[in-house]
LUMFI-592224 format. One line per 3 residues: their letters; for each residue x, y, z of C-alpha. Coordinates in Angstrom, 1 decimal. Layout:
LUMFI-592224
a	X:Y:Z | ...
***
This chain:
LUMFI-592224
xxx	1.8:6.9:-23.7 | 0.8:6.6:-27.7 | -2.2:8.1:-27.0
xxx	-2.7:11.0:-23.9 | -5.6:13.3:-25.5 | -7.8:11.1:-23.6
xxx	-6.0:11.2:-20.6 | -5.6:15.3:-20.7 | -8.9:15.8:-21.5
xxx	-9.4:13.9:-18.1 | -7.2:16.3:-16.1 | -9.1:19.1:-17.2
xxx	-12.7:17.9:-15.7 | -13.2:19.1:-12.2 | -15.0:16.2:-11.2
xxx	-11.2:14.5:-11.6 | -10.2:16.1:-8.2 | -12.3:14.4:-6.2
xxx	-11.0:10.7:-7.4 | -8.7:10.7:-4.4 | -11.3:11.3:-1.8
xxx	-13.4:8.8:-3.7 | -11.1:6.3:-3.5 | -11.1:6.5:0.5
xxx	-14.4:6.6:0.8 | -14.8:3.5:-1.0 | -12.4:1.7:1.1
xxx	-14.2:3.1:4.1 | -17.5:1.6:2.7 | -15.6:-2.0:2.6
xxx	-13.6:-1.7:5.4 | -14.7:-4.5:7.5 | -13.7:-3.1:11.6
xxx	-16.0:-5.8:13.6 | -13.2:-8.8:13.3 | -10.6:-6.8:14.2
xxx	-11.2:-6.4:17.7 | -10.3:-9.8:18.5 | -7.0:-9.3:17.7
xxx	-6.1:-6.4:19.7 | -5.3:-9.1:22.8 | -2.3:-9.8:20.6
xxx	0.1:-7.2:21.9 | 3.1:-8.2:20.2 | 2.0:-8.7:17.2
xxx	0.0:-5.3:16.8 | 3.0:-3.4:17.7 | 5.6:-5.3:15.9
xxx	2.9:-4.5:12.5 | 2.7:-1.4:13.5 | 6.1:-0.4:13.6
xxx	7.4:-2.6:10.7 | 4.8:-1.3:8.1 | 4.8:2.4:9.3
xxx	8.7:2.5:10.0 | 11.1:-0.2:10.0 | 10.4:-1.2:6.2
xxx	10.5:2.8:5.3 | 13.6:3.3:6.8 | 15.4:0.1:5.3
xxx	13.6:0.6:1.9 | 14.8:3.7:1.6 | 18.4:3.0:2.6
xxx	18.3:0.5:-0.1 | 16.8:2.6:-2.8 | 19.5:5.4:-1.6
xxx	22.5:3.2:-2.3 | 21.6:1.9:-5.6 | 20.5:5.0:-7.8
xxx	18.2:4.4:-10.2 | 19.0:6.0:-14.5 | 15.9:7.7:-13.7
xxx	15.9:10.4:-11.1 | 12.5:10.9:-10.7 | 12.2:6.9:-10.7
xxx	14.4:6.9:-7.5 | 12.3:9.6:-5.5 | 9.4:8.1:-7.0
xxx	10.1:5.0:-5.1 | 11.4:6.7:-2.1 | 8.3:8.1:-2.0
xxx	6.1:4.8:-2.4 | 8.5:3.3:0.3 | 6.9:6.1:2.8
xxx	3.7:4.4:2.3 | 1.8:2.3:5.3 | 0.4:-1.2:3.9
xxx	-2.1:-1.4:1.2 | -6.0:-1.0:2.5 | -7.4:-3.8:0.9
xxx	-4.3:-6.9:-0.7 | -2.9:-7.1:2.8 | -6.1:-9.5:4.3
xxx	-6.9:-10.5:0.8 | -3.6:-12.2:1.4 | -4.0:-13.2:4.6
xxx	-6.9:-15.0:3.9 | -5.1:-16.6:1.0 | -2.3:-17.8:2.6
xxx	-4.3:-19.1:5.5 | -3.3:-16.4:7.9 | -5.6:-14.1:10.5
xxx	-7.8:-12.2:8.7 | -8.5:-10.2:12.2 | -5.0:-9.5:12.7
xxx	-4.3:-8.2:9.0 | -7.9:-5.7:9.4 | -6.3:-4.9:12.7
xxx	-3.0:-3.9:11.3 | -4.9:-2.4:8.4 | -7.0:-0.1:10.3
xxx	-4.2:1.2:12.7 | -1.1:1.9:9.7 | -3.9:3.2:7.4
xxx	-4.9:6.4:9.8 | -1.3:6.6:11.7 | 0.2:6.6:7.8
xxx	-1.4:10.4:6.7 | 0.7:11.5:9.7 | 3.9:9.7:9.9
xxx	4.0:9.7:6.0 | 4.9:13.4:5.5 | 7.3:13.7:8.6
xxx	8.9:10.3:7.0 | 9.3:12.0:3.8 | 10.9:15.1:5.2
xxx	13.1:12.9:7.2 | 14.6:10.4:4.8 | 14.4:11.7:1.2
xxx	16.0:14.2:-0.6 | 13.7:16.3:-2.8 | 16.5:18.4:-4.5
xxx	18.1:22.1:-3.9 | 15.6:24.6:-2.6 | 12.7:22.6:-2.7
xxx	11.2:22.9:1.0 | 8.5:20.2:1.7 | 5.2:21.7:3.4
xxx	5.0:18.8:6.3 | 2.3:20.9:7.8 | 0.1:21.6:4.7
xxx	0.6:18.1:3.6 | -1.1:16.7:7.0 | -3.7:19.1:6.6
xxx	-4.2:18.4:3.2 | -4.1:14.1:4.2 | -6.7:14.4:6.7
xxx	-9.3:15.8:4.7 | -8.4:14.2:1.6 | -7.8:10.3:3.0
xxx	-9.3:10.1:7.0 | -12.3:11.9:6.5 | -13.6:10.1:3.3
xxx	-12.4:6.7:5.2 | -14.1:7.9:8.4 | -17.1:8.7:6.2
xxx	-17.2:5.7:4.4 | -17.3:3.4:7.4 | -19.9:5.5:8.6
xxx	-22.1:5.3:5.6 | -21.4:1.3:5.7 | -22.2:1.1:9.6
xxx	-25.0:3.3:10.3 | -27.3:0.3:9.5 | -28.0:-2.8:9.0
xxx	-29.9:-2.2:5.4 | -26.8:-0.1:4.8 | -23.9:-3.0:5.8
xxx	-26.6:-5.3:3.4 | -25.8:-2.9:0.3 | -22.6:-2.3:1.1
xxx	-21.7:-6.4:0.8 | -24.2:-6.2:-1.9 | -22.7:-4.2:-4.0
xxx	-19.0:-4.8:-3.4 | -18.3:-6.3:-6.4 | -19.1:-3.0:-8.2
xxx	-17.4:-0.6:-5.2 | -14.0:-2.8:-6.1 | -14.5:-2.1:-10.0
xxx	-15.4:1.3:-9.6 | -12.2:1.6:-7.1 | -10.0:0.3:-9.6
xxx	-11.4:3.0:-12.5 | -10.4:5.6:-9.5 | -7.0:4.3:-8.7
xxx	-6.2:4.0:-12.7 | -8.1:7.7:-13.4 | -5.3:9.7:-10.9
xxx	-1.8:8.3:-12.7 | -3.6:7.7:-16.2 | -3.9:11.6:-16.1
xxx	-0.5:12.5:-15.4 | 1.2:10.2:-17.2 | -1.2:11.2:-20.2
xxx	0.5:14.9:-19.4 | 3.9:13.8:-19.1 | 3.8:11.6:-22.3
xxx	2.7:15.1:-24.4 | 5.5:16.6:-23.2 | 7.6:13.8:-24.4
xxx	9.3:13.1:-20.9 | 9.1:9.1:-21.8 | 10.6:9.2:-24.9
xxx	13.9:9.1:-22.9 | 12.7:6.1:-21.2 | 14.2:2.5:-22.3
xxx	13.0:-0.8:-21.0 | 16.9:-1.2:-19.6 | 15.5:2.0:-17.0
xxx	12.3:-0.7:-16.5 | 14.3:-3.3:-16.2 | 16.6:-1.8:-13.2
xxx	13.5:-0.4:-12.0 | 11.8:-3.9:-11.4 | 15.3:-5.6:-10.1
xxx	15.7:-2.9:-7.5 | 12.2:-3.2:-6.0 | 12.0:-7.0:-6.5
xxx	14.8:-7.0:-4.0 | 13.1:-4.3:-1.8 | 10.1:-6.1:-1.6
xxx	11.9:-9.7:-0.7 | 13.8:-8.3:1.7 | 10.5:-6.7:3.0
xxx	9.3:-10.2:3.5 | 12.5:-12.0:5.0 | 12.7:-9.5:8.0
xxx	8.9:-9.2:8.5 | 9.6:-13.1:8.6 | 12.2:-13.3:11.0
xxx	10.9:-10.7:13.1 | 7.7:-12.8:13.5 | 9.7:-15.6:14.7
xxx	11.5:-13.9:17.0 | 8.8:-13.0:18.8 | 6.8:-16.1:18.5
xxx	4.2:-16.0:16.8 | 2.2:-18.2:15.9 | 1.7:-18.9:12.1
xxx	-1.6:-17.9:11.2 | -0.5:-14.2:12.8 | 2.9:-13.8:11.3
xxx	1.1:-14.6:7.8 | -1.2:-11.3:8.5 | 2.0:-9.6:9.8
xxx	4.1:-10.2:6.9 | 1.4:-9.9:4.0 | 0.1:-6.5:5.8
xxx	3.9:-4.8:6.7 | 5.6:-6.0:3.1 | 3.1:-4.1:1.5
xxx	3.0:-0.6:0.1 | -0.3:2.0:-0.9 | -0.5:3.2:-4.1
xxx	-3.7:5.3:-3.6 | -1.8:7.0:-1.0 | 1.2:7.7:-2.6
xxx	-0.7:9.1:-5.5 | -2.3:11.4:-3.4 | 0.7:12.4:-1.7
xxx	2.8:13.0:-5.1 | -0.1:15.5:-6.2 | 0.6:17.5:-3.5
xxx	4.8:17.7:-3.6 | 6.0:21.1:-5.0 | 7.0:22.2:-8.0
xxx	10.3:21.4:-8.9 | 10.8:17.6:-7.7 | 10.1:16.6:-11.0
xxx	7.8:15.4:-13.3 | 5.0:13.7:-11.5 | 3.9:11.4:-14.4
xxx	7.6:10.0:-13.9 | 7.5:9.6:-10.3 | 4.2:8.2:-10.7
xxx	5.6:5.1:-12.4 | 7.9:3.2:-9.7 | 4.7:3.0:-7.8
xxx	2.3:1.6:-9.9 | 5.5:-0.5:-11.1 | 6.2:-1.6:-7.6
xxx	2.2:-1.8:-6.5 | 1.9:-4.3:-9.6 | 4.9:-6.8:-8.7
xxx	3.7:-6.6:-5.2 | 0.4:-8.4:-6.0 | 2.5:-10.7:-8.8
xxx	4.9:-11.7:-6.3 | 2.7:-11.9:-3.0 | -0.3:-14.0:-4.3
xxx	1.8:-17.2:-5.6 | 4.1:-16.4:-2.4 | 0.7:-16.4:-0.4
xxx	-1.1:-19.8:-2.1 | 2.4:-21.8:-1.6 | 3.0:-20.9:2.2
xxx	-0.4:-22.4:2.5 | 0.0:-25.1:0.8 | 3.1:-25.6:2.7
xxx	1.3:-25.1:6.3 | -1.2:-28.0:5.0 | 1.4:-30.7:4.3
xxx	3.3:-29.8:7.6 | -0.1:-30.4:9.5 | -1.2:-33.3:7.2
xxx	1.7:-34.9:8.8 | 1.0:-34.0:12.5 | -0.9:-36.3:15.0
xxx	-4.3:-34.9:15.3 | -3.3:-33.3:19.4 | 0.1:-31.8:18.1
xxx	-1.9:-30.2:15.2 | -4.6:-29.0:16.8 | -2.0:-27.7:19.6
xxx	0.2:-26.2:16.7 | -2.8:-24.2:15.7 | -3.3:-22.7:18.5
x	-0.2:-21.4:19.0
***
């Protein structure tokens, strides 16, 4: 913001347009497919992920961003925007894992909303937000545009990872460095247009009240995210290890997608540095409020077994 130059100077290199796809294939390289096949048997659960992360939470996110505008315009379609998203590739079983949850459902979930997202995002978008007077979104070109910038690098990815054992071997090798240079990739894409948007002086109207209302209105998103992934798990019951997965995976939003899809809105919905903030804003609290939220639930889960007899505990985990 005090500084762009660095950040234009960025923009202007052509090998900056490719940080997108980069950013897929990465995730393709780590995307870890083999464990998820055990959870397929688990009808209920796949399709009650499925349809939470790529609709239910859209549809009552936005509702909820629509009734309480934000000062910012572009802050409130920004977030309409991010709450288009599918679940986050890589935090959802992160979290799963941390909160002692199934890892195999969350990859399963993962895999699934990840490729069904570049199609349902875009007829979502057209569907429930409004991008302004005579701005007509490209739903078509958008698709397009998705499937060779997001599946194919994934697709390719996982087929770099898989084609060999020597290959899976680097891949885990290396994955320390693949999540760092990841990062870089994911920071590069809103560093440049915020680096713009801050020459232009779009942030000097900006306060932290605008921040403020930002982070109190997807705070609330987010928990209520979480309370009807929640109940929904336990209405179909589910067994706890799976509806930790199902609520870590569906709760969540994708930045890298959204990034990619705001580079491809038209001109005229507003300044894309702008939108760009309420979801790296709401990407960040996700991962603030999700990992304590994720370390207490198993802690909690621990002490409710600690005080089991050893056959109701054993019979509690399995179902």
């Amino acid at each position: 913001l005090f500084f762009p130059a660095p950040g234009i100077w960025l923009g202007e290199q052509a090998i900056t347009k490719y940080a997108a796809a980069g950013i897929f294939l990465i995730s393709g390289i780590k995307l870890r497919t083999a464990e998820a096949r055990a959870a397929l048997k688990q009808r209920k659960a796949v399709v009650w992920g499925v349809a939470s992360t790529l609709f239910l939470t859209c549809f009552l996110g936005v509702f909820i961003n629509s009734r309480i505008p934000l000062p910012v315009p572009e802050f409130s379609l920004g977030l309409g925007v991010f709450l288009c998203m599918p679940c986050t590739i890589n935090c959802g079983g992160a979290l799963a894992v941390q909160s002692g949850g199934d890892f195999a459902m969350a990859l399963l979930l993962t895999v699934l909303c990840s490729t069904l997202g570049v199609f349902t995002v875009p007829l979502l978008m057209e569907r429930l937000l409004d991008f302004g007077v005579g701005v007509t979104l490209p739903v078509g070109e958008m698709i397009k545009k998705l499937f060779f910038m997001v599946l194919i690098p994934l697709a390719l990815g996982k087929a770099m990872a898989s084609s060999s054992q020597a290959a899976q071997a680097t891949a885990t090798k290396f994955d320390k460095p693949l999540t760092y240079l990841s990062s870089s990739l994911i920071i590069l894409v809103p560093w440049i247009e915020v680096s713009r948007s801050a020459a232009r002086g779009v942030f000097d109207a900006v306060s932290m009240g605008d921040m403020g209302a930002l982070t109190a209105l997807y705070g609330f998103i987010h928990i209520t995210f979480f309370a009807a992934n929640w109940a929904g798990s336990k209405v179909l019951g589910l067994s706890s290890e799976t509806s930790k997965a199902v609520v870590f995976v569906a709760s969540g939003k994708a930045l890298p997608l959204a990034l990619t899809v705001m580079s491809l809105l038209p001109a005229g919905v507003g300044d894309k540095g702008l939108l760009a903030v309420p979801a790296i804003w709401g990407w960040s609290m996700q991962i603030l409020m999700d990992s304590p939220t994720a370390a207490a639930w198993r802690r909690r889960t621990h002490s409710i077994l600690a005080g089991l007899p050893r056959d109701q505990d054993l019979d509690g985990q399995r179902g």
